[in-house]
N, C-alpha and C positions, 0 to 999 in steps of 0.2 A: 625768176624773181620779178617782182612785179615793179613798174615802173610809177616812180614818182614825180608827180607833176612838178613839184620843186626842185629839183636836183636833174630830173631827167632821169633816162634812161641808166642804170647800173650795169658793167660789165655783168654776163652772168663766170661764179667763180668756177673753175675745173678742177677737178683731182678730187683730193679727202678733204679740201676745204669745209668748214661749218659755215653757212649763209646766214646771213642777218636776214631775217623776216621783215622787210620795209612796208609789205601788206596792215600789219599794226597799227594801230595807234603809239604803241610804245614799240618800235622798233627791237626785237631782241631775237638772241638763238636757244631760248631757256623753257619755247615753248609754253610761255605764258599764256595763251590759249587754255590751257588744256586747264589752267586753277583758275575758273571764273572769280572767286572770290579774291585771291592775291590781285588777278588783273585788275578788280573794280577799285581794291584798297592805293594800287598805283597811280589808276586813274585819275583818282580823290587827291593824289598827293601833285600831280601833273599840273596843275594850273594853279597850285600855290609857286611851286617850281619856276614857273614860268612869268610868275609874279616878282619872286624874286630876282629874277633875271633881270627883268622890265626895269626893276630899281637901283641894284646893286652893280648888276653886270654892265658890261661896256658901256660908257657914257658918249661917245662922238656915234651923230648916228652916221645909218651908212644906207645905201642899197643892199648889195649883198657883196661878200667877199668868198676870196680864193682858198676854198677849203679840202681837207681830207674827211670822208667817210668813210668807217669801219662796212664793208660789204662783206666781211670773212674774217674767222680769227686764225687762218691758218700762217704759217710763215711767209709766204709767198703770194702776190695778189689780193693783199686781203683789204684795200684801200684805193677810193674811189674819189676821184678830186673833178671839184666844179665851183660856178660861182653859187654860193648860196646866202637867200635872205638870213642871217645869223638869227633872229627872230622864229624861223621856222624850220633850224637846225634839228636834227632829226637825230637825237639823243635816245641813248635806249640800255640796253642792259646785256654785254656781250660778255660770256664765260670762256675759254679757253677749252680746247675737247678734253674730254673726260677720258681717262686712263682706266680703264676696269679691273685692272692688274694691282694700281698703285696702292704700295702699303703705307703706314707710316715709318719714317728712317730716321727719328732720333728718340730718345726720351723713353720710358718704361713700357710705353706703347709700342716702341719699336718693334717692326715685323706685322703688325696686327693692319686690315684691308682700313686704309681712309676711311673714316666718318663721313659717309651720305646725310646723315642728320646732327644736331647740336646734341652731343654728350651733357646729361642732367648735370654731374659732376661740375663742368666747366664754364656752363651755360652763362652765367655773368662775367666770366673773365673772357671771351672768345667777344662776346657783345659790347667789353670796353675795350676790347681791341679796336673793334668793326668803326665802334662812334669815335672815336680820337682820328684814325684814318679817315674819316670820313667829314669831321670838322675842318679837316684839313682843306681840303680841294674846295668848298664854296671859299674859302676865308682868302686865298689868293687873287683867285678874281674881284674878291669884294677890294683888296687891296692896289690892284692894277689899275680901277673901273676906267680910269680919268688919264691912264698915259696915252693915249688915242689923243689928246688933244692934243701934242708936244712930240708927235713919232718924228724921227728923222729923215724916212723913207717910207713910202708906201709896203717896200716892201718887207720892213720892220714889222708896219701896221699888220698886216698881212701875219705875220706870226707869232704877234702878241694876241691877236683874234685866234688863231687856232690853239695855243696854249689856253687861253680861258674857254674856246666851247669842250677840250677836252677834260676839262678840269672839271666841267659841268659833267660830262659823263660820266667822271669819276665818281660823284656825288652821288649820279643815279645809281654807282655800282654796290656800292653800300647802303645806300638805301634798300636796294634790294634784297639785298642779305638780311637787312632787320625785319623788312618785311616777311617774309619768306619765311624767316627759323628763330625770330624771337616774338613772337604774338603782341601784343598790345604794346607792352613797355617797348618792344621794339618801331612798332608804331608811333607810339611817343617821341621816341630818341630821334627817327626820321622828322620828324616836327620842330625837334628842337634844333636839329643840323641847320633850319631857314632861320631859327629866332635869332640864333647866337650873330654879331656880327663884328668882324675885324676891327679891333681898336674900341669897342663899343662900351661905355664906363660901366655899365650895368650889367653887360650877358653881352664879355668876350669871348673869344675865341678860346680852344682850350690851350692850348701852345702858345708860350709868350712871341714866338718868330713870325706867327701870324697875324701878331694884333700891331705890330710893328709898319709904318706909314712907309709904300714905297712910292716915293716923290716925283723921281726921276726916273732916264731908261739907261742910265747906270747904275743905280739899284736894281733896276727887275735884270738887266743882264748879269749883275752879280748874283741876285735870288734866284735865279732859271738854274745858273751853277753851282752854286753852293747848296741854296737850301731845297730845290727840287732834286738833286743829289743825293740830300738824305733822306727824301723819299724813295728814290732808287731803291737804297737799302733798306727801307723798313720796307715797302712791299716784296726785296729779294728773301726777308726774311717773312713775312705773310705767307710768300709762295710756297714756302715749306708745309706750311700749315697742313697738321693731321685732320682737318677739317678740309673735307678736298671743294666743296662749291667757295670759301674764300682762296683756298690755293689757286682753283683757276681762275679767280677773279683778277686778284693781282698778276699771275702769269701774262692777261691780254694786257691789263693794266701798263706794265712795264713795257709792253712794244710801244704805247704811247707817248709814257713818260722819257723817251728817248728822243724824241725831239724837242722837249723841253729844255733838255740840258745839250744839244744842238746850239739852242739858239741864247743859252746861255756862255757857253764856248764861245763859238764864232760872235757874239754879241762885244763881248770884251775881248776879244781878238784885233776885231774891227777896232774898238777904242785906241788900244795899242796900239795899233798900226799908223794910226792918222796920229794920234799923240809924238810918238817916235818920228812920224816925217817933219811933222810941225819942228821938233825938237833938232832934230838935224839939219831944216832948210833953216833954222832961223840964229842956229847958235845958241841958246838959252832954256831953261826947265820954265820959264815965266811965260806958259804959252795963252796963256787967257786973251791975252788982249788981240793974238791971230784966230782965236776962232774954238781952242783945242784946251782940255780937261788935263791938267800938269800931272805926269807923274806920280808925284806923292798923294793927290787926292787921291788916283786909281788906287794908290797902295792905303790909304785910310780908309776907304770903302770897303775893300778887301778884307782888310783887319776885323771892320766888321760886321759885315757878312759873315765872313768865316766863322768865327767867336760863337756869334749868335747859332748860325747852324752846329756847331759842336754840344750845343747845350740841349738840342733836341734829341739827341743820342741816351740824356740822361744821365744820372751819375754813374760811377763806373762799377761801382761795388752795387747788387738788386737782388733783392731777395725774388721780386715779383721776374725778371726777366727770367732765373735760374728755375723757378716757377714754371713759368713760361714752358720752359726747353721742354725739365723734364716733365708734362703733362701731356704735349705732344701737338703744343697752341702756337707754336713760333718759333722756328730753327734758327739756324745760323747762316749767315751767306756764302752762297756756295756749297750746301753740306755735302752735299752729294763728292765734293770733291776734298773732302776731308779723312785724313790718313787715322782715325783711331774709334774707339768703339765705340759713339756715338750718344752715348752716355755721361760719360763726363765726371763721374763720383771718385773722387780722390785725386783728380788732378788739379795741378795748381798752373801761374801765370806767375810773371811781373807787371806790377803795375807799380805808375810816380805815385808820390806823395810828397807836401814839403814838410819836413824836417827840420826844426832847429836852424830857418832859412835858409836849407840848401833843397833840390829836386833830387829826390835818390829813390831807388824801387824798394817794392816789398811784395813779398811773395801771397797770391792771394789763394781762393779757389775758384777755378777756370769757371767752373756751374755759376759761380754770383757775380762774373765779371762778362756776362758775352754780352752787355751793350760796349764797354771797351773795346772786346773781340772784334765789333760790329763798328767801331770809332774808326778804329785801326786802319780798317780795311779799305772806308770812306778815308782818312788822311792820305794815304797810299795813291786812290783814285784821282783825290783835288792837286794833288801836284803834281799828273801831268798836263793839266790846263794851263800850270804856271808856266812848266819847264816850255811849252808850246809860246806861250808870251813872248817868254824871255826869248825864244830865239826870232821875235818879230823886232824885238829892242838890239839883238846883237843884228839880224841884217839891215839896220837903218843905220848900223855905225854909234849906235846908243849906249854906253857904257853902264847905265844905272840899270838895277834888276827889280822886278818885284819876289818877290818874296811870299811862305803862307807860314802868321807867326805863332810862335810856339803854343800847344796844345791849351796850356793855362792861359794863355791872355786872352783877359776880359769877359772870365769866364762867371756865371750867374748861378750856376747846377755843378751837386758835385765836390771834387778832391780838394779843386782849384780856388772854389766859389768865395772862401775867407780869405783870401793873399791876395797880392797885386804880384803879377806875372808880368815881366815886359816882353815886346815881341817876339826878343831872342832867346828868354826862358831864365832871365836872372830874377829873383827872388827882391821885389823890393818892399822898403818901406813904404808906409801910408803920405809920408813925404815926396817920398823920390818917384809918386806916383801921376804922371801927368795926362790924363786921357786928351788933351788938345793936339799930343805930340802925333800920336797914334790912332785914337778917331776920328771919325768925320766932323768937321766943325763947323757952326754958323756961314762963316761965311765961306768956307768948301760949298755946303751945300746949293748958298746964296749965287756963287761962282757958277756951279753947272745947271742950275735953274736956271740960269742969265740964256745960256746957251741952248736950254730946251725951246727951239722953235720950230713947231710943227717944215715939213718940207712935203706936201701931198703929188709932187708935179711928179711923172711918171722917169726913172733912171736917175732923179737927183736926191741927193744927200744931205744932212747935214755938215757944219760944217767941221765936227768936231768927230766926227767917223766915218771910216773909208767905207765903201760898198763893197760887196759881199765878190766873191771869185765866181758866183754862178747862184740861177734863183732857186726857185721851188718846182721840184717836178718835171725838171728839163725844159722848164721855160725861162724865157731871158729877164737879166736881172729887172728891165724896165717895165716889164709887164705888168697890166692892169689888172692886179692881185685886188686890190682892192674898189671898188664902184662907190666914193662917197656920197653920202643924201646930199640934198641941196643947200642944207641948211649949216652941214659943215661947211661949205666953200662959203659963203656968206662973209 
């Protein structure tokens, strides 16, 4: 492997590892070399890329910070950490190895070898998958740009910078795919992936979860868990894909996106933690005025975060997701570990509905309900973050719980979308309906803005979150993860 002056020297990888070619200008293992013309049309798209970065992306500048590089998409070794100018981050285009065996395993297709090429058939439905995933990952960084100026810890900083340059690669990963297998229009789409921008009244984002202001780094530790969560699952169902160059896309995809929701986790862990001592040294849930984010904000925040991310799942009942299955464009999660024949034609589900204001099931068909299937499984997931919480509040001596509130509240998409649901899933009227009790308010917000003050000095904290049990990479928690510019310390 050849060595790069910015990053330095790369371990070389062993075994059946796939190596990332850093010889490139577009770093990748897809053999871009070999389609001069794909390469040039990247090329052309590389320094608009890089324009937007310039703009959108991270706003405190820096030297260079404590990063991971993809050097291999194998399971083992495949990630190369050093300081790097984030400017001259070395973004590229990595697929997961290729299966020569693999057939597809759900849908009418089933049994038949993966799609090496884009089926004519499908070719506009496979490409509004591609663009909606792919809207996704700029719109978060566009969202984050500005919490660098308010991080608690360097070594926060440090992980909010590797969550937006991966999010960046994300972007290049999809982009690839439109270049590559949808000709022009897909060239266009890649175009429009830099126009669109978070929150922008003219040409948002396409996902309303994306166009949503995150303020604070209690929001992006609730967004890293919850709504990078259900990215989780939408690429665990991509990965299915009878389309095998996006199944191994999101296959790499998803080894990154785990430290996302890492640092969404232990992000609100941490909050918890110092919240609950604050609470227990001081006698009182009124902890603002020592330093610490009360309780019930963390649980308003929660509310909605959660809510919001549920609506990204989509309504429960789709004709287009049933679509989906059976065409052979997007499984289920986990299929592979699914007990029945794959197919899906004449089986039914439960799913809620409200009723004459009460919550009661009714029997659907399984084929028009797998974004519920795919809900489910995500609600399943997010509560063990909670139950993990809660046992930070029981070893403090803390008697109060958080809670993740019921399926319907506050929901905008969907079953739910005409009722008011309260947290605990009671059916209310347009009266009995108070979102101040339940969401985040004015001056919640106003409260942890108070408390957002940057802390860049190296092993100290803010004052409203405990530091972490151990750092990045088997280095210590104090470590010079991050190198700021000059002009930050200023």
């Amino acid at each position: 492997m050849a060595t790069d002056p910015r990053t330095g020297p790369a371990p070389a990888p062993t075994g059946p590892l796939s190596a990332i070619d850093y010889s490139e200008r577009i770093p990748n293992n897809v053999n871009l070399a070999g389609d001069r013309r794909l390469q040039r049309a990247l090329e052309s798209w590389q320094p608009k890329f890089l324009d937007w970065w310039k703009t959108l992306g991270p706003a405190l500048p820096t030297q260079d910070v404590y990063l991971r590089t993809a050097i291999a998409v194998g399971r083992d070794g495949w990630a190369h950490f050093d300081h790097v100018p984030m400017t001259e981050y070395r973004w590229g285009i990595f697929l997961a190895e290729r299966d020569p065996d693999r057939t597809i395993a759900f849908g009418t297709h089933q049994g038949e070898p993966a799609w090496q090429e884009v089926p004519g058939e499908y070719r506009a439905e496979l490409q509004r998958l591609i663009v909606i995933q792919g809207d996704t990952e700029p719109a978060s960084v566009e969202q984050q740009r500005v919490l660098g100026m308010t991080a608690p810890s360097i070594y926060d900083l440090r992980n909010l910078f590797q969550v937006n340059v991966e999010e960046g690669r994300h972007l290049w990963a999809m982009v690839y795919l439109l270049h590559a297998y949808f000709g022009r229009e897909g060239r266009e789409e890649a175009e429009q992936l830099l126009k669109r921008n978070s929150g922008d009244f003219d040409n948002p984002r396409i996902l309303g979860a994306f166009n949503e202001a995150t303020t604070d780094w209690l929001s992006f530790f609730m967004f890293t868990y919850f709504t990078d969560r259900d990215g989780k699952y939408q690429l665990g169902t991509l990965k299915e894909s009878g389309f095998d160059p996006l199944a191994r896309t999101c296959e790499f995809m998803l080894k990154e996106e785990a430290h996302h929701m890492f640092v969404g986790t232990t992000g609100v862990q941490r909050t918890v933690e110092r919240t609950a001592e604050l609470m227990a040294t001081h006698g009182t849930d009124d902890i603002w005025r020592y330093g610490g984010i009360p309780l019930g904000v963390i649980q308003r925040y929660l509310n909605f975060h959660y809510s919001v991310s549920l609506d990204l799942f989509g309504s429960e009942q789709s004709t287009n997701a049933g679509n989906y299955y059976t065409s052979g464009l997007k499984g289920r999660w986990q299929e592979d570990r699914r007990r029945d024949d794959h197919v899906l034609i004449g089986q039914n589900r439960d799913m809620n509905v409200v009723r004459d204001g009460r919550i009661v099931p009714q029997e659907v068909p399984l084929l028009s309900a797998l974004n519920l299937d795919l809900r489910d499984a995500y609600i399943n997931d997010c509560s063990h973050g909670v139950k993990r919480w809660n046992k930070a509040l029981e070893s403090a001596g803390v008697d109060a719980r958080l809670m993740l509130p019921h399926e319907g509240f506050n929901r905008r998409v969907g079953a739910y979308s005409r009722h008011h649901i309260s947290p605990t899933g009671e059916v209310l009227a347009e009266s009995g309906w108070d979102a101040a009790r339940w969401l985040p308010t004015e001056d919640d917000r106003r409260g942890v803005a108070a408390l957002m003050k940057p802390e860049y000095e190296y092993g100290k904290f803010a004052s409203w979150i405990a530091p972490p049990p151990f750092g990045i990479n088997d280095q210590p928690v104090e470590f010079d993860y991050v190198h700021l510019a000059e002009e930050s310390l200023a």
